[in-house]
N, C-alpha and C positions, 0 to 999 in steps of 0.2 A: 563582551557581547558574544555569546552561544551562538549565532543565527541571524542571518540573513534573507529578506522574504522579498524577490526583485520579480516587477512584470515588465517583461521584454514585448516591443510588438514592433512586427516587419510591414512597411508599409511596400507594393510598389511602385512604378512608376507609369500608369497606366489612365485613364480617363474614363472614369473617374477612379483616384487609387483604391484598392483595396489593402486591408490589413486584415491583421491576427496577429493574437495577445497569446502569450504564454508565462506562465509561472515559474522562477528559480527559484531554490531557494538553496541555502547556502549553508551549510553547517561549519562551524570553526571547532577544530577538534583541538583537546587540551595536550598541551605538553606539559609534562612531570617538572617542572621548572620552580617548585615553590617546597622548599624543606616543612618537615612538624616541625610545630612551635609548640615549647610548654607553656605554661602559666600556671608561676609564675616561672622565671628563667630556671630557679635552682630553688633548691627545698631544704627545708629544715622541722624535722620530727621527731619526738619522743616517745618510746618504750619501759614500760615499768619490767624491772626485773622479774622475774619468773610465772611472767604471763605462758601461758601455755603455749604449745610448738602451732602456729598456721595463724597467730593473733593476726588481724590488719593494722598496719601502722601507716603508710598514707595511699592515698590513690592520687596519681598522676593524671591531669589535664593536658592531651593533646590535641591540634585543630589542625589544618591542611587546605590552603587558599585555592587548591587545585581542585578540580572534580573528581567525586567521588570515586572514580573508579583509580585513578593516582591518589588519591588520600590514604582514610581508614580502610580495613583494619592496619591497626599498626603491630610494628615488632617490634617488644621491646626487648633489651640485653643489658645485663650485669656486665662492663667490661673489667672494672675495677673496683678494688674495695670487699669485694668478696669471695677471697681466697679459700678463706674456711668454710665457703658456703653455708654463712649466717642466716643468708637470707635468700627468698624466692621472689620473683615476678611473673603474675601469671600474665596471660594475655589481654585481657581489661586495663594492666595498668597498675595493678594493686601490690603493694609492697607489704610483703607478708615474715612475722621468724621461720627461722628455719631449726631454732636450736632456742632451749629457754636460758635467756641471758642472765647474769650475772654482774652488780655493780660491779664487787669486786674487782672481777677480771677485767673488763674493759669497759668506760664511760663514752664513747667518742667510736662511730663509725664514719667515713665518708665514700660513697658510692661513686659511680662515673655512670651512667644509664645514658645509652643509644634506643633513639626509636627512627625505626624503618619506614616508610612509608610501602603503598602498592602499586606505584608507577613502574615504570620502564626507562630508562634505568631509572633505581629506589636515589629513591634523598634520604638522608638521613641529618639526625638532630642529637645533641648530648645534652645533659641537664647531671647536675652535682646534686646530692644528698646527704644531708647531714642527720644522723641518727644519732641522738643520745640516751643512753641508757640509766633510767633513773631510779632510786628504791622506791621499792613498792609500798602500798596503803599504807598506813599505820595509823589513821583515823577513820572511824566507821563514819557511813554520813546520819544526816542529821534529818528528822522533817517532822514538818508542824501537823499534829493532828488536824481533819480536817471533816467541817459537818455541813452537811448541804440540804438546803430547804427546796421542795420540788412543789409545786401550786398547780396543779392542771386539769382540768374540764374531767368531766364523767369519762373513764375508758377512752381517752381520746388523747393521750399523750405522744406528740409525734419524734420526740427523740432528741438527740446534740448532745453538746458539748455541756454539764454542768459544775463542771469547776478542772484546779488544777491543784494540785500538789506541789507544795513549796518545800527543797531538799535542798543541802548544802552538804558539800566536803571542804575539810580544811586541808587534803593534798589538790594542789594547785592543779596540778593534772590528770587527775579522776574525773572519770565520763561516766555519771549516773544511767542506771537503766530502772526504767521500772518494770513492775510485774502483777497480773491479779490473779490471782488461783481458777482452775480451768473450768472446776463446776461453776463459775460464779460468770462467765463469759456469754451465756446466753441472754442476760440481761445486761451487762455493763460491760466497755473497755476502757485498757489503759491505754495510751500512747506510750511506749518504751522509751522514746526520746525524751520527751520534756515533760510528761506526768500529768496531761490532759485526760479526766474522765469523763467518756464517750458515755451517757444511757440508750438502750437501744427502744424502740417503741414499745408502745403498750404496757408501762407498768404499771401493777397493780398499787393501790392505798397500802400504806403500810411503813415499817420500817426495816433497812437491809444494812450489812452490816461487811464490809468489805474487805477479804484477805487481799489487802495489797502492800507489796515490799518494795525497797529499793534498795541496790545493788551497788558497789563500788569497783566489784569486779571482784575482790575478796571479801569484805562485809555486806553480809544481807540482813538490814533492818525493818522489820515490821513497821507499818502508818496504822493508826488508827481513822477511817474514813467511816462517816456514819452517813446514809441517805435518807431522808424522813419524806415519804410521798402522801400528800392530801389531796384528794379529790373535790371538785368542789362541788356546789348545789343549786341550781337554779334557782333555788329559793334561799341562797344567801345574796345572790346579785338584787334580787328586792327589794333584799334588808343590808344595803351597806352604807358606810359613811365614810368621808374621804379626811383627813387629817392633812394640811399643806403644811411642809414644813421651810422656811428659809432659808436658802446659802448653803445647801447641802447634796453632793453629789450621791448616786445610787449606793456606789460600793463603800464613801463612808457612813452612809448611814447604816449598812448593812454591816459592814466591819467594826464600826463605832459606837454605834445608839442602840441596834436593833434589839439587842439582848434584855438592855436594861431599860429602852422605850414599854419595850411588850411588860415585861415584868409593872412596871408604875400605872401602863394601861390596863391592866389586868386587876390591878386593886381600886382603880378610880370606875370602872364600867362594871365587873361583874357583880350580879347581886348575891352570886352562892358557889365556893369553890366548886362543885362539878359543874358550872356554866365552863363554854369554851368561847376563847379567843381565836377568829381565824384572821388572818394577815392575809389576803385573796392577790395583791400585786403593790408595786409600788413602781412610780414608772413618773421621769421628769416632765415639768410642766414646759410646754414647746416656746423657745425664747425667752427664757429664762433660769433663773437660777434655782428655781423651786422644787421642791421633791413632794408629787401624791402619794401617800401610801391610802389603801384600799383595805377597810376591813367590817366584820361582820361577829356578831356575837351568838353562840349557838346557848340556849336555854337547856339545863340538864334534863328537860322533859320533851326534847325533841326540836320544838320553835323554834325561833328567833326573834332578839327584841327589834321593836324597829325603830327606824333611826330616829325618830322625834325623841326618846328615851335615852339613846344613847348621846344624844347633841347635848343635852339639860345636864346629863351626867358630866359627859368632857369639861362644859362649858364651867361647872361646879369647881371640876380640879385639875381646870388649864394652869395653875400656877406651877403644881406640883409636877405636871408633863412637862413644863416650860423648864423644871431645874436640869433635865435630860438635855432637851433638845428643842431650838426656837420654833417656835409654831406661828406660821402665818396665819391660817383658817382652818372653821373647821366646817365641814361642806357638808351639806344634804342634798341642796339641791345648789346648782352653779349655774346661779342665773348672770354673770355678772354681763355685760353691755347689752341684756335684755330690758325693753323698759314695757312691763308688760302691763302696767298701772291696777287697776282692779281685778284683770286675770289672776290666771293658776301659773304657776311655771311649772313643765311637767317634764321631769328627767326620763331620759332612758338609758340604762348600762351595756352595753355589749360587748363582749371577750372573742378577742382571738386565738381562742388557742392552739393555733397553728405558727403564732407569731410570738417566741417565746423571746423571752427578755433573760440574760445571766447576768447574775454583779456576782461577780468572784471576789474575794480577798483571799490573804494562808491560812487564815482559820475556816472564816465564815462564807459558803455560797448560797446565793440564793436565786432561784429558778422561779419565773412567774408570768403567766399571759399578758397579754399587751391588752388594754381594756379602750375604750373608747366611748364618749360621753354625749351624749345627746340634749340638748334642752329646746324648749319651744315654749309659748306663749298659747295658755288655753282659757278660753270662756267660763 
């Protein structure tokens, strides 16, 4: 407890008494009584041989149950183990080479590191280090090409995360980095650590085509990353129809089906190779296990067919979609717990494209607004 907050009051002995209240308060000031502790106790780390002179090799966790002003910062000291001055510590904590090491010469260093505290008198704390020195690379890494589908409203794309890069090294102790070439940063990033790419807003229809490499520290391997962006059309939301699929999660249909779904729906629906296929979203049905995919057919002369056309079509060469992937329904209108007898059922579509949906897989991602359905009962 820091503090103590006391009201004292003098009464005295008079007819009738009088009093008055007054306020203490009490501060309890810290004594330096509490060592740094590491975490964990003692360490153990590895260095590839002939990384260059200032590599980081670990950074040290110290805490101080004292107040602040007896705690951090700390000082830390090499008291042993670094005779030959191998190695540095700066004042952060970070354990740095000081010389590029060599298997050969020595596999095995062990440290003694003291950290100081900033009390009166200082406490102090020891912690062991174990540094092994190990050979360097000698497998480039590995990564999966990767092609990402982007779906988003007119000029109104608000940005994220659309996929990730999947890399592998076969030395056990290589730490990938990634990288995107710097004219290319204006629109997209990478994450260096784990190979997340960032799109930033506003991009245009089109397709971009991405310098991005990965690192071992000695090998740099070029990805192949393709981005493909479609804008959509207010007058494809008019003309869509919804395909339900069974038992099937976003990212394997996306990683599994999607390729060769589009491909079989493409021969079963269009009536002339320059017609297009657009895929507008697909997005799970809420309490269950079902997958909507959302799409739309554009007419080489501009149109769209509408969905009465395209239902007749499906409905013709469900067998043939069905050798892909199982299809529950296939929807125009979702009327289902409406019971609207002689009525219309009259859908309405509406996109959020503020609320974007990613299914990542290594190969395949795919970016698409989160859509929402409307139905009602009309005269």
């Amino acid at each position: 407890i820091s503090g103590y907050s006391l009201v004292v009051q003098a009464r005295d002995s008079g007819t009738p008494p009088l009093s008055s209240s007054v306020t203490v308060n009490v501060d309890i000031s810290d004594v330096n009584d509490n060592s740094p502790v590491f975490t964990p106790a003692n360490y153990t780390a590895v260095i590839q041989e002939n990384k260059p002179v200032g590599t980081s090799i670990l950074q040290l966790v110290v805490t101080d149950k004292d107040s602040f002003h007896n705690g951090p910062p700390f000082t830390f000291t090499i008291l042993t183990g670094n005779e030959e001055e191998e190695f540095t510590l700066d004042p952060h904590g970070v354990l740095r080479s000081a010389v590029i090491f060599k298997h050969m010469v020595s596999t095995e260093y062990v440290l003694c590191v003291q950290a100081k505290d900033s009390g009166k008198p200082q406490q102090v704390s020891h912690t062991y280090i174990q540094v092994r020195v190990i050979e360097e690379s000698i497998h480039k890494p590995t990564a999966i090409p990767l092609e990402i589908f982007i779906v988003t409203m007119e000029d109104d794309f608000p940005g994220g995360v659309i996929g990730k890069i999947h890399a592998t090294d076969q030395d056990v102790y290589d730490v990938l980095t990634y990288t995107l070439k710097s004219e290319q940063k204006s629109l997209f990033k990478v994450n260096s650590h784990d190979g997340k790419i960032i799109a930033l807003g506003g991009l245009d229809n089109g397709k971009y085509v991405l310098n991005v490499s990965v690192s071992d520290g000695r090998f740099q391997v070029p990805i192949d990353v393709v981005v493909h962006v479609e804008q959509l059309l207010q007058e494809m939301l008019q003309n869509t129809v919804t395909i339900r699929f069974e038992n099937v999660s976003p990212e394997d249909f996306v990683g599994l089906h999607m390729h060769g779904f589009r491909r079989t729906l493409r021969n079963a629906v269009l009536s002339q190779k320059q017609d297009s296929l657009h895929i507008i979203s697909i997005q799970p049905v809420a309490g269950s296990g079902q997958l909507d995919m959302l799409f739309a057919v554009q007419m080489h002369s501009g149109g769209f067919y509408k969905p009465a056309y395209l239902i007749q079509k499906l409905t013709n060469a469900r067998r043939h979609l069905e050798n892909v992937i199982r299809i529950s329904a296939i929807l125009e209108k979702n009327c289902s717990g409406l019971d609207c007898q002689e009525q219309h059922c009259e859908q309405s579509l509406s996109i959020d494209s503020h609320s974007l949906m990613t299914y990542s897989t290594a190969r395949i991602s795919f970016v698409c607004p989160r859509f929402y359905r409307n139905v009602r009962c009309m005269c």
